[in-house]
LOPAMI-80388 format. One record per residue: residue in one letter; x, y, z of N, C-alpha, C in turn. Coordinates in Angstrom, 1 decimal. Layout:
N
nuba:n_x:n_y:n_z:ca_x:ca_y:ca_z:c_x:c_y:c_z
a:X:Y:Z:X:Y:Z:X:Y:Z
...
END
This chain:
186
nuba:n_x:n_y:n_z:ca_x:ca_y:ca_z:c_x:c_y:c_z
x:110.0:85.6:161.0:109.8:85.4:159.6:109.3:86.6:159.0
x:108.2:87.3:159.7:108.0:88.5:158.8:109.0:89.5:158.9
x:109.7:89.5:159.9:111.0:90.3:159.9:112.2:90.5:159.0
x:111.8:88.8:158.6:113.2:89.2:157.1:112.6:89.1:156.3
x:111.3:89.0:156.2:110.4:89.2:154.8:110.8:90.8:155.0
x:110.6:91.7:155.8:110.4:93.3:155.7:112.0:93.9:155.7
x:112.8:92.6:156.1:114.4:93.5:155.9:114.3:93.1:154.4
x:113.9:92.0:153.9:114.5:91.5:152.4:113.4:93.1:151.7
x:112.7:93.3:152.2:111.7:94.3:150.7:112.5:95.5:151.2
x:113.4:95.9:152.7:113.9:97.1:152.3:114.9:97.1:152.1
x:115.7:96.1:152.1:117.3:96.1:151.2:117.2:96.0:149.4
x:115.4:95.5:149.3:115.6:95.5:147.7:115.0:96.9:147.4
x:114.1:97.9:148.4:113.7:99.0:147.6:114.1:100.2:148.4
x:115.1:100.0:149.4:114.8:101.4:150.2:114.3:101.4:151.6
x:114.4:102.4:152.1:114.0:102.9:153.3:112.8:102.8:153.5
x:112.0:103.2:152.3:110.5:102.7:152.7:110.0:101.6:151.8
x:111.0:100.3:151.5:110.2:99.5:150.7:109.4:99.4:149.5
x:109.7:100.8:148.9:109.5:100.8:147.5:110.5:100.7:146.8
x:110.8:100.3:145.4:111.8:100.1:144.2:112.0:101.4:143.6
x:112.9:101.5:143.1:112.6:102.8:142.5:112.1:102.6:141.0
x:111.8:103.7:140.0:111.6:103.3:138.4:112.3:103.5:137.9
x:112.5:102.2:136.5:112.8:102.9:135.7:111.8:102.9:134.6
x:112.4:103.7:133.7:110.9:104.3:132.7:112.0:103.6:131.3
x:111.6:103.1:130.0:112.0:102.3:129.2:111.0:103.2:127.9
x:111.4:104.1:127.0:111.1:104.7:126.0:111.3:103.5:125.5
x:110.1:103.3:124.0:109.7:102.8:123.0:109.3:103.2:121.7
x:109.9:103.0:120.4:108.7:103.6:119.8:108.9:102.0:118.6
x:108.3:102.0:117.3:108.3:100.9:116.5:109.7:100.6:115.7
x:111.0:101.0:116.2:112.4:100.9:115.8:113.0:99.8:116.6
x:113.7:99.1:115.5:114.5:98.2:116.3:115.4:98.7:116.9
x:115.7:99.9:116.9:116.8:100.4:117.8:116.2:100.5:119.6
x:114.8:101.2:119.4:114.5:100.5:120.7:113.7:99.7:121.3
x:113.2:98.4:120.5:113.4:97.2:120.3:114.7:96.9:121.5
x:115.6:97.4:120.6:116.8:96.5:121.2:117.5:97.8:122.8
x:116.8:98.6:122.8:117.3:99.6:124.0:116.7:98.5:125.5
x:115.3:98.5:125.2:114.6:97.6:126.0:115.0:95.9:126.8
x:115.1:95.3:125.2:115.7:94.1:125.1:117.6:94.2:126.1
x:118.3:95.2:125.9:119.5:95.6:126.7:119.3:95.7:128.3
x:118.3:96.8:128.6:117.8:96.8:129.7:117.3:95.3:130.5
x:116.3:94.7:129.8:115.8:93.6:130.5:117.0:92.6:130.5
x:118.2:92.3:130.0:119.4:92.0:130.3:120.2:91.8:131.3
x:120.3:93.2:131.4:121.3:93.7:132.3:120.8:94.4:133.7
x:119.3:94.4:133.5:118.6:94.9:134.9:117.6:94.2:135.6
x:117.3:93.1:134.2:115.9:92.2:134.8:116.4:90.9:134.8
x:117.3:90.5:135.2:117.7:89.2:135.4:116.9:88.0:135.6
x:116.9:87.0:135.3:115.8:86.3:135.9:116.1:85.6:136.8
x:115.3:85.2:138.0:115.7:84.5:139.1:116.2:85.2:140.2
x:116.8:87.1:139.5:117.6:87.3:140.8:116.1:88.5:141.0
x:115.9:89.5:141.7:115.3:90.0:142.5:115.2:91.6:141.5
x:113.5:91.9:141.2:113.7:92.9:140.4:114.5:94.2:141.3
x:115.3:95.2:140.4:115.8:96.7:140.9:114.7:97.6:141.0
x:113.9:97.1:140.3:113.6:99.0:139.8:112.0:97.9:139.5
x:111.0:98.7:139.6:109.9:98.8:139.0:109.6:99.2:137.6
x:109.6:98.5:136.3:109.7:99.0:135.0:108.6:99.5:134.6
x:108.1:100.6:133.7:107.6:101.5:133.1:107.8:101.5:131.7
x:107.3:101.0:131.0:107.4:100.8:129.4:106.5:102.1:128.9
x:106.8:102.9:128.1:106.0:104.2:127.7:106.4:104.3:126.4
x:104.9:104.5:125.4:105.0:104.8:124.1:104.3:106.0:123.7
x:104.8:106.7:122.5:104.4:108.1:122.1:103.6:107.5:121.1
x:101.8:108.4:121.1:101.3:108.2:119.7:101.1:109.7:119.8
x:101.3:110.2:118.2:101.5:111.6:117.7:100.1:111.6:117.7
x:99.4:112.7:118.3:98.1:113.0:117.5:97.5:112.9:116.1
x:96.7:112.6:115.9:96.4:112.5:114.5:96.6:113.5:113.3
x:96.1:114.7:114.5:96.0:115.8:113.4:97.5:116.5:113.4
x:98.2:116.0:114.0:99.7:116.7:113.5:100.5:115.3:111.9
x:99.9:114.5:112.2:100.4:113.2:111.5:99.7:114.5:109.8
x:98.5:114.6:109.9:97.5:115.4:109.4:97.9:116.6:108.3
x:98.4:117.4:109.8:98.6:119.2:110.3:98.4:119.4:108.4
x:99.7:119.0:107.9:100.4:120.0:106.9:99.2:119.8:105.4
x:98.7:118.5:105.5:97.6:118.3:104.5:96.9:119.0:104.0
x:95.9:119.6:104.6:94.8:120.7:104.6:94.2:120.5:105.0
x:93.0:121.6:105.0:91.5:120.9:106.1:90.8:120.2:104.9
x:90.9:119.8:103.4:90.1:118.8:103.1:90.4:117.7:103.5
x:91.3:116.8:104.6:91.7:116.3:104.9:91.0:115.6:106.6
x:90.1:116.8:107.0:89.5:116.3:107.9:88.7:115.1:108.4
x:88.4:114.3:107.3:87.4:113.7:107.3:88.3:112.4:107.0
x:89.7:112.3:107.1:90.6:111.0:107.1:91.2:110.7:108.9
x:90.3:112.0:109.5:91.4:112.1:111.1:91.0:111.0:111.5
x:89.6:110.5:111.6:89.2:109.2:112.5:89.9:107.9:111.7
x:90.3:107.5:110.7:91.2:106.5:109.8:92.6:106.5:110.8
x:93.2:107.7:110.7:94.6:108.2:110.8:94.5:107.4:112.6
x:93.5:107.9:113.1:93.6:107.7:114.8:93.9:106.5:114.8
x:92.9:105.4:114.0:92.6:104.4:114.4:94.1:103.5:114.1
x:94.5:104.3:112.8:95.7:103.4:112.6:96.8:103.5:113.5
x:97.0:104.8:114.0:98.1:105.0:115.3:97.9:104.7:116.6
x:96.4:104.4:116.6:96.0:103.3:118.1:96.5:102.1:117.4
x:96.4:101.3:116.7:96.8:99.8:116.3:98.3:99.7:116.1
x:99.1:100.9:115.7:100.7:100.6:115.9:100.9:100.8:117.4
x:100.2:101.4:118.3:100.6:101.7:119.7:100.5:100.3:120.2
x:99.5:99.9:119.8:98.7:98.6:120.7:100.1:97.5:120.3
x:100.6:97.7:118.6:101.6:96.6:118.6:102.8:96.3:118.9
x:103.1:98.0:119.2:104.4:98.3:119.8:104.2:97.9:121.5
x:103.0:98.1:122.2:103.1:97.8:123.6:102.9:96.4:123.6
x:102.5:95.2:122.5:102.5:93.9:122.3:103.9:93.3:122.2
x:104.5:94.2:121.4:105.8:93.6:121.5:106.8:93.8:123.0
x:106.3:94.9:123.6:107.4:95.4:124.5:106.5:94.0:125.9
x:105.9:93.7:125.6:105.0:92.3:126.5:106.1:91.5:126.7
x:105.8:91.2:125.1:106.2:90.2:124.6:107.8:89.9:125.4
x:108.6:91.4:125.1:110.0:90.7:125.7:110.1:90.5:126.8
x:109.3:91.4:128.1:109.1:91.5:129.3:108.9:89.9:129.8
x:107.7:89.7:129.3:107.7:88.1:129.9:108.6:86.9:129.4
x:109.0:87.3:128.4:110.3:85.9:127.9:111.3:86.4:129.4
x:111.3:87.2:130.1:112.4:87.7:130.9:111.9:87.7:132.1
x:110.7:87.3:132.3:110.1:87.1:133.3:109.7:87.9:134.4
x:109.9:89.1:133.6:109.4:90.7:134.6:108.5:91.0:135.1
x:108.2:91.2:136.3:106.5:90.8:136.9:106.5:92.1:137.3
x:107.1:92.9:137.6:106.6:94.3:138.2:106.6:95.2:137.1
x:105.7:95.4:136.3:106.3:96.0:134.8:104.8:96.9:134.3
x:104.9:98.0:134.3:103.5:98.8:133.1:103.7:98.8:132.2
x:102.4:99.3:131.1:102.8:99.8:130.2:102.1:100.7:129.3
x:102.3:102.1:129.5:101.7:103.1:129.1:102.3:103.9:128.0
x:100.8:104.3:126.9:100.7:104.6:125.5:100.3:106.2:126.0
x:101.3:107.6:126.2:100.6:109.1:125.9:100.6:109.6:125.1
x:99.5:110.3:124.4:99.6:111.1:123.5:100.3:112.3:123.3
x:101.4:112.2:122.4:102.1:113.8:122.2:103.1:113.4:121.7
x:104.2:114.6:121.7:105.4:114.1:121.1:106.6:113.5:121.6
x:107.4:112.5:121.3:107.6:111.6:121.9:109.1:112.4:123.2
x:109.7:113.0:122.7:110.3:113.8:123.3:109.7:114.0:124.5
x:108.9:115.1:124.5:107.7:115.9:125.4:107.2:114.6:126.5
x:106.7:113.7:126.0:105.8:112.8:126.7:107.3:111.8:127.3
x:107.9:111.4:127.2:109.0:111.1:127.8:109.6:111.4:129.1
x:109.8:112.9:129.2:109.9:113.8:129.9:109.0:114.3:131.3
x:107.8:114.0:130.5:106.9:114.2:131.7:106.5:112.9:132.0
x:106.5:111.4:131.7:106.2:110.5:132.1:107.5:110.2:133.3
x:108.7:110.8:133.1:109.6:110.4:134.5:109.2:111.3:135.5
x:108.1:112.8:135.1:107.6:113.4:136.4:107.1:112.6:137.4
x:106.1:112.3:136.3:104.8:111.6:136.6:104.8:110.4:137.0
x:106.0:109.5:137.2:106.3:108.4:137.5:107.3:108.1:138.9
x:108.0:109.4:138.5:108.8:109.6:139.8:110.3:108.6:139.2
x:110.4:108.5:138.1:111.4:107.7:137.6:112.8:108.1:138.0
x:113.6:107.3:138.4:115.4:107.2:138.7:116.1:107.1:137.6
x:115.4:106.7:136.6:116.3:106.1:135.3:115.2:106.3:134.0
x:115.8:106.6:133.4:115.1:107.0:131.7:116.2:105.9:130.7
x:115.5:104.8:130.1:116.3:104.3:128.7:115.7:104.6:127.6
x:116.2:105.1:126.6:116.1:105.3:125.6:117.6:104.4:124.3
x:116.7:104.1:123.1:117.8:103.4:121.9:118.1:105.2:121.5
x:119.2:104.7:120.7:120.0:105.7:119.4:119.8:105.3:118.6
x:118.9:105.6:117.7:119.0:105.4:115.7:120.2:105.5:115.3
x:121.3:106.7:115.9:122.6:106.7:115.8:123.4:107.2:114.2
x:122.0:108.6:114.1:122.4:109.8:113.6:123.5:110.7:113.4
x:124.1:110.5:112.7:124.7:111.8:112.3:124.3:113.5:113.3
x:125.5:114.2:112.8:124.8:115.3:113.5:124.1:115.8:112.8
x:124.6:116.3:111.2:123.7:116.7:110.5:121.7:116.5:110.3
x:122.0:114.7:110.4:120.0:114.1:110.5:119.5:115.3:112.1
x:120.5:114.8:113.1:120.1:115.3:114.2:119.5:116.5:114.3
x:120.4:117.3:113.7:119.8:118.8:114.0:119.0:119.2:112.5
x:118.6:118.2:111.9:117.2:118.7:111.2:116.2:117.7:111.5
x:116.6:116.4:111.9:115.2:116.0:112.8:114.9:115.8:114.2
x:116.2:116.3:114.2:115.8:116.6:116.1:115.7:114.9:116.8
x:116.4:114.8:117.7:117.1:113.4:118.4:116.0:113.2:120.2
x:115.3:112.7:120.2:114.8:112.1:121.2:115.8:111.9:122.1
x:116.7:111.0:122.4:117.5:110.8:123.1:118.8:112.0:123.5
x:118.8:112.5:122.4:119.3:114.3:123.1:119.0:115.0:123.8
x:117.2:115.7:123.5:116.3:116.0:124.2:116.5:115.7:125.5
x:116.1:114.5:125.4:116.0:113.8:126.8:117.2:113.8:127.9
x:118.2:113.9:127.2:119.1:113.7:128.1:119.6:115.1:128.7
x:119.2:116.0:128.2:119.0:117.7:128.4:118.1:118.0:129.1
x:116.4:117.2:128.7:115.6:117.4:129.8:115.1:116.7:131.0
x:115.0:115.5:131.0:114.5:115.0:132.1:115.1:115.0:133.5
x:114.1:115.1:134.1:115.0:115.2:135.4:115.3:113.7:136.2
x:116.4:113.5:135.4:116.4:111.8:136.1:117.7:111.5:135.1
x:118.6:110.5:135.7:119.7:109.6:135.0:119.1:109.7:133.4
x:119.7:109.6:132.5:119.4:109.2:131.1:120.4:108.2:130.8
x:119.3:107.2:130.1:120.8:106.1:129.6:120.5:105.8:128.1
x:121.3:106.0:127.1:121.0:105.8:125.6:121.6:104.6:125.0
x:121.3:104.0:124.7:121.4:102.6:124.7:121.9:102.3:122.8
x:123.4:102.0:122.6:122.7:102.0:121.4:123.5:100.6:120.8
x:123.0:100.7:119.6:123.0:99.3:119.1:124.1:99.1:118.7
x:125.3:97.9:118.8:126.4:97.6:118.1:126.2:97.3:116.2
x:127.1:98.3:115.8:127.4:98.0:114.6:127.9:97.0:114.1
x:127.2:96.2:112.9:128.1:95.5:112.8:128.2:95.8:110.9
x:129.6:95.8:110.7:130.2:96.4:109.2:131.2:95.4:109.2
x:131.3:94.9:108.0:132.4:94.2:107.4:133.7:95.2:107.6
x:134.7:94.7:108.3:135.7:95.8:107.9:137.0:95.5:107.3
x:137.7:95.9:106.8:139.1:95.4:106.0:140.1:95.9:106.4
x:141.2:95.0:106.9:142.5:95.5:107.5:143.7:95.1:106.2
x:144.6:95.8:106.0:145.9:95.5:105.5:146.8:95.0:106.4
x:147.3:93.7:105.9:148.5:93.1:107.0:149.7:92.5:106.3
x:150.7:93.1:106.4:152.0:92.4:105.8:151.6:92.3:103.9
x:151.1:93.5:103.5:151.1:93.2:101.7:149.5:92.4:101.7
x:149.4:91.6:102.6:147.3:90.7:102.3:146.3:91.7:102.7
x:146.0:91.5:102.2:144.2:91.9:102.8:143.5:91.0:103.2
x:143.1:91.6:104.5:142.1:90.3:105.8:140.7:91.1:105.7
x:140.0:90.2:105.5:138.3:90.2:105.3:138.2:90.3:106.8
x:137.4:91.4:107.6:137.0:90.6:109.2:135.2:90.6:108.9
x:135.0:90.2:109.6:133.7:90.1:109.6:132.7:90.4:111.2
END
């Protein structure tokens, strides 16, 4: 009996019975909202046996860069500014709960670093030892991109690990010509 308990945990994690990670970028966009929600889909199945150990990780920008460009008479709003980007962290790692357990994910963290979300990204797959990085696509232009700079580009340039960018299905009314009619699709 303990024998196929220890074959069943190394056919699910390896040679030495660990899972590997994956690490699940987050920030308060439904785009990765829905990167997440894709992942727990197609990797967290319910009932069948987790892959991967999940790692949910959120960026909160320092205060004083949210701040930086203001001025220093502005010092005395930093502790306001903090408290408000601890309480979107707190509700963004509420929601990423939230989907986890509708999906019934038991092996799952969830860590808030300070810095830029790029940066922190990057080093949380060091630091984690992650196999897999998900990240959503806002699904920018190139133009937005290269003046606000793409997280999920970054990423997929720096981390040392698989990158998967996850992005959302469009959906647009679109209109075809057929035989002289016009067809509405929807």
């Amino acid at each position: 009996m303990a024998e196929e308990a220890a074959a069943a945990a190394g056919e699910e994690g390896g040679a030495a019975g660990k899972k590997g990670v994956m690490l699940v970028g987050i920030d308060d966009s439904e785009h990765s909202y829905y990167a997440l929600e894709w992942t727990l889909q197609h990797f967290f199945v319910p009932g069948q046996p987790q892959p991967y150990r999940l790692v949910v990780v959120t960026a909160k920008p320092p205060a004083s860069s949210v701040i930086g460009i203001a001025g220093a008479s502005t010092a005395e709003m930093l502790p306001t500014v903090e408290v408000d980007l601890k309480r979107t962290s707190a509700r963004i790692i509420d929601k990423a709960k939230q989907l986890c357990s509708q999906t019934q994910v038991i092996d799952v963290s969830y860590v808030v670093y300070e810095g830029d979300a790029r940066n922190v990204l990057c080093d949380a797959v060091e630091k984690h030892h992650a196999e897999m990085l998900v990240v959503g696509s806002h699904g920018y232009g190139a133009l937005k991109r290269a003046v606000l700079g793409s997280v999920s580009d970054y990423c997929s340039h720096h981390a040392h690990c698989s990158v998967m960018i996850v992005k959302r299905p469009k959906h647009k009314k679109t209109e075809h010509v057929f035989l002289s009619k016009k067809i509405e699709l929807v």
